[in-house]
VOPAGU-2260 file (C-alpha; in pm, 1 decimal, decimal comma):
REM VOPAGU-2260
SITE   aa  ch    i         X         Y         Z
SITE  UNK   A    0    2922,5    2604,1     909,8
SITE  UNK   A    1    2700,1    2664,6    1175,5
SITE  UNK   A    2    2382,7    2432,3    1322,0
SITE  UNK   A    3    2089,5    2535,8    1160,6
SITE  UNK   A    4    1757,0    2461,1    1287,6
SITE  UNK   A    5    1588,0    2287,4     995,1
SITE  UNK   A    6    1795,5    1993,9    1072,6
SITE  UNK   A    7    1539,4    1957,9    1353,0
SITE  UNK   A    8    1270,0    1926,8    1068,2
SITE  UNK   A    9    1237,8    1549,3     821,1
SITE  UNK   A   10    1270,9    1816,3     525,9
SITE  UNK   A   11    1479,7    1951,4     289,8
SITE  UNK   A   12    1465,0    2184,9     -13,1
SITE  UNK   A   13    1747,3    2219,6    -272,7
SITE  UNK   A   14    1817,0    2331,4    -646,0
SITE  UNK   A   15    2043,2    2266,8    -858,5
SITE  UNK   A   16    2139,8    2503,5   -1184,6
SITE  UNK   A   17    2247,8    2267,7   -1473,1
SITE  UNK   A   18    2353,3    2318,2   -1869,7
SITE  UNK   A   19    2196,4    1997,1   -1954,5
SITE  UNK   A   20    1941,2    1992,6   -2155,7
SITE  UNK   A   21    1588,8    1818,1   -2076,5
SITE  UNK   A   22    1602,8    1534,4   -2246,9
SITE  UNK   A   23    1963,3    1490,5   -2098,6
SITE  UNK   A   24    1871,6    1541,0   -1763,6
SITE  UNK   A   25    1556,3    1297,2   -1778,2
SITE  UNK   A   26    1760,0    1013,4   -1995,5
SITE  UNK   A   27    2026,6    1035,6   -1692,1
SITE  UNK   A   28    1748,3     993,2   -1395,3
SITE  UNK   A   29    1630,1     730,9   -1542,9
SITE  UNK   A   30    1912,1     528,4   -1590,1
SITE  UNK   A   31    1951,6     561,7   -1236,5
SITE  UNK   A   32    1618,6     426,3   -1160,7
SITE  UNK   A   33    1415,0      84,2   -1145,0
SITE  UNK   A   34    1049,8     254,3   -1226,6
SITE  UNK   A   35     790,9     217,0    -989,0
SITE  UNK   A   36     473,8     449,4    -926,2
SITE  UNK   A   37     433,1     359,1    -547,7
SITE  UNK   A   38     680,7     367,8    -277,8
SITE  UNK   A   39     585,5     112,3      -8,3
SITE  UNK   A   40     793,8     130,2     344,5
SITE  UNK   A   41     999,4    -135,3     259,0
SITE  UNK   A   42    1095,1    -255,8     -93,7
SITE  UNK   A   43    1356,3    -531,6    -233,4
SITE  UNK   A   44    1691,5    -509,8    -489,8
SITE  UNK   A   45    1537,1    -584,8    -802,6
SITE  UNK   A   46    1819,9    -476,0   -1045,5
SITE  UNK   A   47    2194,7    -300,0   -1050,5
SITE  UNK   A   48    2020,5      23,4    -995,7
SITE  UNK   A   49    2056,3     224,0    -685,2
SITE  UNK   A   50    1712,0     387,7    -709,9
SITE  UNK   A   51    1346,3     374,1    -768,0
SITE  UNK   A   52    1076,0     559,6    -896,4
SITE  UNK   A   53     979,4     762,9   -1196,5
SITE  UNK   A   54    1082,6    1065,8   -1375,7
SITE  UNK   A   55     890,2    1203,2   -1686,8
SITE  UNK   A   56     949,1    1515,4   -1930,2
SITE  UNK   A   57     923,0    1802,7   -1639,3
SITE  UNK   A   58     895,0    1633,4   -1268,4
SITE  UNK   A   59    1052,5    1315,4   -1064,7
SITE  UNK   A   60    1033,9    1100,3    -762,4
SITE  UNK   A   61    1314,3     929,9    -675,4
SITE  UNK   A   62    1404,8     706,8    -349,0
SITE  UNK   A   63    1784,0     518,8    -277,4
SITE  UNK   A   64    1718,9     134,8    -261,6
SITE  UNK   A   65    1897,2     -19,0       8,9
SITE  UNK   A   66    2116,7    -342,1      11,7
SITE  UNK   A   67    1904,6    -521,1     234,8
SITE  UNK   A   68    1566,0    -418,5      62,9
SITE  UNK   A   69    1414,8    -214,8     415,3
SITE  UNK   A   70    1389,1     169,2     353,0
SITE  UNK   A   71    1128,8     261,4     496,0
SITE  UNK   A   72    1352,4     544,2     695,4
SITE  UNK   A   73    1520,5     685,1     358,0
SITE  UNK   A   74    1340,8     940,3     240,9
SITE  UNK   A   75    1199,5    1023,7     -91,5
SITE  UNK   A   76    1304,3    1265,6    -335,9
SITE  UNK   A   77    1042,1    1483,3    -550,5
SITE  UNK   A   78    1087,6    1788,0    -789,8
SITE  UNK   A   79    1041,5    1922,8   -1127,5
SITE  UNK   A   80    1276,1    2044,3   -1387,9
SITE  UNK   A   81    1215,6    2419,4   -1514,3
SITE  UNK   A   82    1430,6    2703,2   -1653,2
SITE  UNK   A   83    1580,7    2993,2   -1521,2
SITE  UNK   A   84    1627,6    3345,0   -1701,4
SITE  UNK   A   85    1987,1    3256,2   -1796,1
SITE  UNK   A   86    1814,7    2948,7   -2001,9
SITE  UNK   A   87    1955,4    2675,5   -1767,5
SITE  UNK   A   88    1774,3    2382,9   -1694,9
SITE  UNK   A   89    1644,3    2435,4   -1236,8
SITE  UNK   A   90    1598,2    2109,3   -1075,5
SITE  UNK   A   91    1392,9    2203,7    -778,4
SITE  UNK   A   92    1398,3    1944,9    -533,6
SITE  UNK   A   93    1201,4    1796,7    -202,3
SITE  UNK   A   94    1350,3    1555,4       4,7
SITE  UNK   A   95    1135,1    1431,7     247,3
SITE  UNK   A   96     999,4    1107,1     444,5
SITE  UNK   A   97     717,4     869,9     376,8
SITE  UNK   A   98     402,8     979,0     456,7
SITE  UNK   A   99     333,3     682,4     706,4
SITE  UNK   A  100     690,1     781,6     854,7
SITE  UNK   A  101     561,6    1130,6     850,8
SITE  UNK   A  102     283,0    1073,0    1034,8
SITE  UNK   A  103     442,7     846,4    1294,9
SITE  UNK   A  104     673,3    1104,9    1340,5
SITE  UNK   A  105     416,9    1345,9    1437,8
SITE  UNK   A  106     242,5    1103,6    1646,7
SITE  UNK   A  107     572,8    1058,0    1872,5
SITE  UNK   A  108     638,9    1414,5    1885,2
SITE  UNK   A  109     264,4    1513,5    2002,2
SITE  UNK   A  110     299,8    1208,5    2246,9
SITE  UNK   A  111     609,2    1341,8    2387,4
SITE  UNK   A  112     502,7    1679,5    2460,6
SITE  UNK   A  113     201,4    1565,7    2628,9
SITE  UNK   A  114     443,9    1384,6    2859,3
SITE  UNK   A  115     671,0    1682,5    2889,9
SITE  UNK   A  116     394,6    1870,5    3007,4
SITE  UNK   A  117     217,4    1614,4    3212,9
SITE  UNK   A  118     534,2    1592,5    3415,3
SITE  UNK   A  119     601,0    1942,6    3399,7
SITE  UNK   A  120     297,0    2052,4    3522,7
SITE  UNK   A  121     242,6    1758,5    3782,9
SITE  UNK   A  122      77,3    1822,2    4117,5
SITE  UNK   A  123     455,3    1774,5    4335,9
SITE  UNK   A  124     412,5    1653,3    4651,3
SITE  UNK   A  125     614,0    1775,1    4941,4
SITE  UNK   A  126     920,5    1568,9    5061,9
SITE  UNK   A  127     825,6    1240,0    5263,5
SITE  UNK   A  128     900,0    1405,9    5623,9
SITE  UNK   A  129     702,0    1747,3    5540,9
SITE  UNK   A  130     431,9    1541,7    5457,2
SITE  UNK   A  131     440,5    1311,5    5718,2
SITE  UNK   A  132     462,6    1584,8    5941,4
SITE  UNK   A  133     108,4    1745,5    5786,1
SITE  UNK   A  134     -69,4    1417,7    5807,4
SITE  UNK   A  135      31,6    1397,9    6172,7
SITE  UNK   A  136    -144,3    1743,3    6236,5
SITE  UNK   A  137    -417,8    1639,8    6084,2
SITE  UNK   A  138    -440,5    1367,9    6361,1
SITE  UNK   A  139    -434,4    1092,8    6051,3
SITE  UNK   A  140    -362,5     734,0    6180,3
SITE  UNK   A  141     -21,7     636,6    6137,7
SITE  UNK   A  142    -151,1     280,7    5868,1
SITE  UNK   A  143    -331,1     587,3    5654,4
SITE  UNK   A  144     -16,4     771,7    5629,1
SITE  UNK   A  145     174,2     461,8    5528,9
SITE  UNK   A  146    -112,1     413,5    5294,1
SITE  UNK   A  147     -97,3     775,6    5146,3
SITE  UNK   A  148     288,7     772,7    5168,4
SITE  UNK   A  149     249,3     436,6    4939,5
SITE  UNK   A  150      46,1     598,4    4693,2
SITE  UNK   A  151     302,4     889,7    4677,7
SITE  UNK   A  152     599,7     660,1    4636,8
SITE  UNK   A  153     395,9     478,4    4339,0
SITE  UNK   A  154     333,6     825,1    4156,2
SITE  UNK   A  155     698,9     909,0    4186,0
SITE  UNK   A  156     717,0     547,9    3990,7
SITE  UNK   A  157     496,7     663,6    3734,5
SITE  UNK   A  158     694,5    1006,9    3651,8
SITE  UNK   A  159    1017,3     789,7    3647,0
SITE  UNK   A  160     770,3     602,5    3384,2
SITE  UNK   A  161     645,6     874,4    3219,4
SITE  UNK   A  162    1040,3    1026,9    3147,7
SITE  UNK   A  163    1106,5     701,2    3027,2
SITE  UNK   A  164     887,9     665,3    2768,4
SITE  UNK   A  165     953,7    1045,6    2680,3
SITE  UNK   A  166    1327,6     949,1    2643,6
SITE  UNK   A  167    1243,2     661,2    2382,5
SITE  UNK   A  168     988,6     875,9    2177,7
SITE  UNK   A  169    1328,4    1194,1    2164,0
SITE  UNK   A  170    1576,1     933,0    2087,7
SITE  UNK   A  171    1368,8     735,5    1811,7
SITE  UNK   A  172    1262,6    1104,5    1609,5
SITE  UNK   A  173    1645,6    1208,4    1681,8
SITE  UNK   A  174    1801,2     857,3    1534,2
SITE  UNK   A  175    1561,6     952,1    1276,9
SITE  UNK   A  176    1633,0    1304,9    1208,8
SITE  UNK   A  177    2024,1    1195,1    1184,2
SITE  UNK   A  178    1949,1     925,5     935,8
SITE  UNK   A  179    1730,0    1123,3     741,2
SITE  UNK   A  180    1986,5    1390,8     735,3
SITE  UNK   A  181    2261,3    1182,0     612,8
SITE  UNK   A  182    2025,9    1003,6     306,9
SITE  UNK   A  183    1920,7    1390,2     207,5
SITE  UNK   A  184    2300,7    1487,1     181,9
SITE  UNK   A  185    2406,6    1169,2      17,0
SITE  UNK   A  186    2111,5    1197,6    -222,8
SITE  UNK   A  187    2195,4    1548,1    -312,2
SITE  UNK   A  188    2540,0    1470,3    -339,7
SITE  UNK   A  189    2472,2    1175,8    -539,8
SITE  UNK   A  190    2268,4    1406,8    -800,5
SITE  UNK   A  191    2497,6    1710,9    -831,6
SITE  UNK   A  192    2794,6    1409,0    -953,6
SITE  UNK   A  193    2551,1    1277,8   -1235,1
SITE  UNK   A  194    2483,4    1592,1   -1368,4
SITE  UNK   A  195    2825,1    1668,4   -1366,6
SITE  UNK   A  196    2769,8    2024,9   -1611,2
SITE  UNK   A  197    2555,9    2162,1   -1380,6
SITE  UNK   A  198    2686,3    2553,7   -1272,0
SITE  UNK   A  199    2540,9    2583,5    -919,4
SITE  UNK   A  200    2362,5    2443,7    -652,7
SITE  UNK   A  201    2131,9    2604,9    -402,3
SITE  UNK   A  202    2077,8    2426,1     -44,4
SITE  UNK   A  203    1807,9    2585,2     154,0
């Protein structure tokens, strides 16, 4: 199975084809789930169950409690419950991050591609000894050459800064695309064993 380039993207969409009935399929999510109608970035273990949220006659939104109570990375599942032309019961599910998450997300990834392109696009300099070399035919005095060649050496700094912080921005959305990734299989995973009659499942 090859890469595919939604991975790249907090978001998932996925169906799953069951026999169940509806009133089967909502009494089972809700077993599974301590109810709450607000999903705060971090929450505590208030019970045996494994989730929280709330699920009613024909929709759902469901999010995995962790251990330790902090979730604000795992993200939250929403859908509705509908039938197909076969008369099966179509759970059509979005997996997706908080919103705050979301938008921090976004943040970092606008942030680094202004620094991609700020360094990208930089005015470059020539090497020291080229430039030295123009300054001298210019008849510049040798301290305002050490002074400019200063000031070039400290904007060489601030790219080395500037790739820096782009390298922390990459690595905190990738740890977060890979952890997000894992939850939305494990959640999925997690459903398609509790409704154990179901007849397919769709992952797109």
């Amino acid at each position: 199975m090859g890469f595919k380039l939604n991975y790249l993207i907090p978001y998932r969409f996925h169906e799953i084809e069951t026999k169940l009935s509806l009133q089967e399929i909502v009494q089972i999510l809700k077993s599974q789930a301590t109810y709450t109608n607000t999903f705060s970035l971090s929450s505590t273990k208030r019970g045996f169950r494994d989730y929280e949220g709330w699920i009613d006659k024909r929709s759902f939104k469901l999010r995995r409690i962790s251990r330790i109570g902090y979730n604000s990375l795992i993200p939250i599942s929403s859908g509705t419950i509908t039938e197909n032309k076969a008369g099966n019961r179509l759970l059509k599910i979005r997996v997706h991050v908080h919103p705050i998450v979301l938008k921090l997300l976004v943040f970092s990834t606008i942030f680094s591609l202004c620094i991609f392109l700020i360094y990208t696009f930089r005015d470059e300099s020539s090497s020291r000894e080229i430039l030295t070399e123009q300054l001298i035919q210019k008849s510049i005095k040798p301290k305002y050459i050490n002074q400019i060649l200063t000031e070039r050496n400290k904007s060489q700094e601030a790219d080395n800064s500037y790739l820096l912080s782009l390298f922390t921005f990459v690595s905190a959305y990738l740890i977060c695309l890979v952890y997000f990734n894992f939850e939305a299989k494990t959640t999925i995973k997690k459903l398609e064993h509790l409704l154990e009659k179901r007849t397919q499942t769709h992952l797109k």
